[in-house]
N, C-alpha and C positions, 0 to 999 in steps of 0.2 A: 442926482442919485446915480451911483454907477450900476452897470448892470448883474444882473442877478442868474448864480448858475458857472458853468464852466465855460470855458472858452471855445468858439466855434472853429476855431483854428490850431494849425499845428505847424511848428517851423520845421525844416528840412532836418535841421542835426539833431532835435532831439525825436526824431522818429523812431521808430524800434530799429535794431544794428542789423538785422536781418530782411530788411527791404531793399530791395535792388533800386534803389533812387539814389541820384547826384545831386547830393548833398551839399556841393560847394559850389555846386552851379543854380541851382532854384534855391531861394529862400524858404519856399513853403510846400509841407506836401498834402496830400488828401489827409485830413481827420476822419475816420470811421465812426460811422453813423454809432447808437449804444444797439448791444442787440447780444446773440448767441455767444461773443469771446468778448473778451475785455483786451484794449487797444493795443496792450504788450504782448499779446499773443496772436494776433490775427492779420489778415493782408485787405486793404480797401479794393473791391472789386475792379476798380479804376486803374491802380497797379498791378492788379495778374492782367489784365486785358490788354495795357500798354506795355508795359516792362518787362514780362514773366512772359506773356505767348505771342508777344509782339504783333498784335493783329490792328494795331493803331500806332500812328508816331506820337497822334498830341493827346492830350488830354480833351479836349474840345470833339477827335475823331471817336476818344474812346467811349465817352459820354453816350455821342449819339447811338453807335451802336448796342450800348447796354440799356437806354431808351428806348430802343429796337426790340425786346427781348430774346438778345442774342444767344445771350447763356442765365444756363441755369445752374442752380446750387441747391441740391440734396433734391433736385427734380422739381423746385419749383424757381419760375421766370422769376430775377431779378430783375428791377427796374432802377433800381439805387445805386448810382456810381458808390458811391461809400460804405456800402454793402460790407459787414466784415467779416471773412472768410478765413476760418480756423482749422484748428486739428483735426483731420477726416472728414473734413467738408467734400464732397463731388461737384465736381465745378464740371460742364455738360455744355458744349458749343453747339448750337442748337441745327445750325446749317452745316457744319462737316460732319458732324457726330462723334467729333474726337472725347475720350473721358480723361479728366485729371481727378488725382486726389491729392488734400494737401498731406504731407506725412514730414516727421522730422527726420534730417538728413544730417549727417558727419559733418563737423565745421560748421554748420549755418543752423537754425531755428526750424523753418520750414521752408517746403520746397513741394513744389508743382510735379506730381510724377504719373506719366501717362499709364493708363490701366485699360484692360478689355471694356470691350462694350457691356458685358451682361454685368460687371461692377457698377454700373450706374445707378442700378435698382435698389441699392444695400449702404448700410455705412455703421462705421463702427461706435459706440458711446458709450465710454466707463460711467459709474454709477459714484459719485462723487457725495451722496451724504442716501439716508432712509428717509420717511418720515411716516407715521401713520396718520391717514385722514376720517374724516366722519366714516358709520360706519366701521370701522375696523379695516378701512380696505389700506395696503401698501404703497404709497407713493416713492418712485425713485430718482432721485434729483441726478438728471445725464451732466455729463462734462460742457457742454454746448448750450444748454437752459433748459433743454428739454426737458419732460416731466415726461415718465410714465408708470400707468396706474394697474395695480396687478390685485384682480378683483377677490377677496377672503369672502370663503361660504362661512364658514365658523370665526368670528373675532375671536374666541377663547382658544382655538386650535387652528391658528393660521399655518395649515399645512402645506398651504401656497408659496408662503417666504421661504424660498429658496435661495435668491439673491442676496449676496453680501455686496458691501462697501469695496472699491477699488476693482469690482466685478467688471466684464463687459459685455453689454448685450450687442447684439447682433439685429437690428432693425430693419426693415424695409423703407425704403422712403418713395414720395413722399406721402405713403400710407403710415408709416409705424406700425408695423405690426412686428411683433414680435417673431424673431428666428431662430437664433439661435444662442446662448449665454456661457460666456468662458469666465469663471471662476479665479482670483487671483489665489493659487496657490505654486507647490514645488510642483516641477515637471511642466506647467504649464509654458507656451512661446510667449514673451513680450517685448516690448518694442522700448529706449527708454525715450522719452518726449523734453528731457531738458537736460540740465548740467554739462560735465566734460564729454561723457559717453552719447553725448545723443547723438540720437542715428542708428544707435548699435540694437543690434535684434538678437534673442539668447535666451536658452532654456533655463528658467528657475530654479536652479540650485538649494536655494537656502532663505528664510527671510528671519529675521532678527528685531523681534519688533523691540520698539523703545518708548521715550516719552514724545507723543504721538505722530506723525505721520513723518515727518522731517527727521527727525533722530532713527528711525528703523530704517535698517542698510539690508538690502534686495543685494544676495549674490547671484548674476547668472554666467552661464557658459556659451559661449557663440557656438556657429556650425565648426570653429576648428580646434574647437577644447580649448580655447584662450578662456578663462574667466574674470571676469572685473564686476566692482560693486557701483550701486547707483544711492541713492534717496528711495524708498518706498513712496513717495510723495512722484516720483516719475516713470515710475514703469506703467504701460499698458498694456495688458494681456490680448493677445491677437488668435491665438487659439490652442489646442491641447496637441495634435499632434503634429500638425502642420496648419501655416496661420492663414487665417481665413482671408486672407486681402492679398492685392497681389502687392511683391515688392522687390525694391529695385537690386537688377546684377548686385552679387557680391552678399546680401544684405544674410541670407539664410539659404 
């Protein structure tokens, strides 16, 4: 009987195009454990540690030291080489105290960009569907798995939902506490996280909804009045007048 479930492994060429691995020199690369991103979107802790901040040559050096709890992600010690590290993840070196976050960048998917220290306390998570649970209280499903629960004194008059879909909260981690929440509307900054434009950061313009998230086209404007349109399925709102995160030369 053959075995049951997916494959524990991953060959080098069909890994995601956005991982800095050599591809036609190793056969095989880290598979990422299941967890907060789905494997086309995330980086195995084992490739930001060796590849990305080069603090290891092998695989074998990188292990041990992520075994070490060397670094951390959104404030808590990982131990899992295969750890997978997504969109607005805080990756945290625990002995130098340098901060990364992952963000989408021009040309490539994502990309490791160094931020102040007091960013390490904070991370960004759009709000990717509602749900109501027992009680009447607000459940809101984050980009990342999170869940968070926004407690209703009246279920007939939830005066508390204030949050919409494609919204962003602003969280603390690794407490979750709620900070601060940027709305996906016009005027708002966002950032887009896929397609041709990603990377590009630009004030909301216009949004066009259609038949549901894929068909409505998000017009924004950059800082130098260039305007171009995205997918409403890829923009992330970062903040209202200026964006709450730090980002890289050039970006806004």
């Amino acid at each position: 009987m053959g075995s049951m479930g997916g494959s524990k492994h991953l060959k080098a060429l069909a890994a995601p195009a956005f991982w800095p691995i050599l591809r036609k020199e190793y056969k095989w690369a880290v598979k990422p454990s299941p967890g907060p991103h789905p494997i086309d979107r995330c980086i195995p802790l084992l490739i930001i540690v060796r590849n990305m901040l080069k603090y290891a040559k092998t695989s074998r050096e990188a292990r041990k030291l992520i075994a070490e709890g060397q670094f951390k992600v959104d404030g808590v010690v990982r131990r899992n080489y295969k750890y997978p590290v997504g969109l607005m993840d805080v990756v945290e070196v625990v002995t130098t105290g340098e901060v990364f976050r992952v963000l989408p960048v021009p040309t490539k998917y994502m990309d490791l960009i160094k931020v102040p220290k007091e960013e390490s306390s904070f991370k960004l998570c759009r709000i990717e569907d509602k749900t109501v649970v027992k009680g009447g209280h607000i459940q809101l499903n984050l980009h990342d798995g999170r869940n968070y629960l926004i407690k209703v004194s009246d279920p007939r008059n939830p005066v508390e939902d204030v949050y919409d879909t494609l919204g962003t909260l602003k969280i603390s981690v690794p407490k979750q506490q709620l900070l601060d929440y940027v709305p996906l509307k016009e005027g708002v900054i966002a950032i887009v996280t896929w397609g041709r434009n990603v990377g590009r950061v630009g004030r909301i313009v216009s949004i066009q909804r259609g038949f549901k998230r894929v068909k409505s086209i998000v017009t924004l404007e950059d800082r130098n009045g260039v305007k171009f349109q995205t997918s409403l399925n890829y923009v992330f709102p970062i903040g209202i007048e200026s964006p709450l995160i730090y980002l890289p030369g050039g970006a806004w």
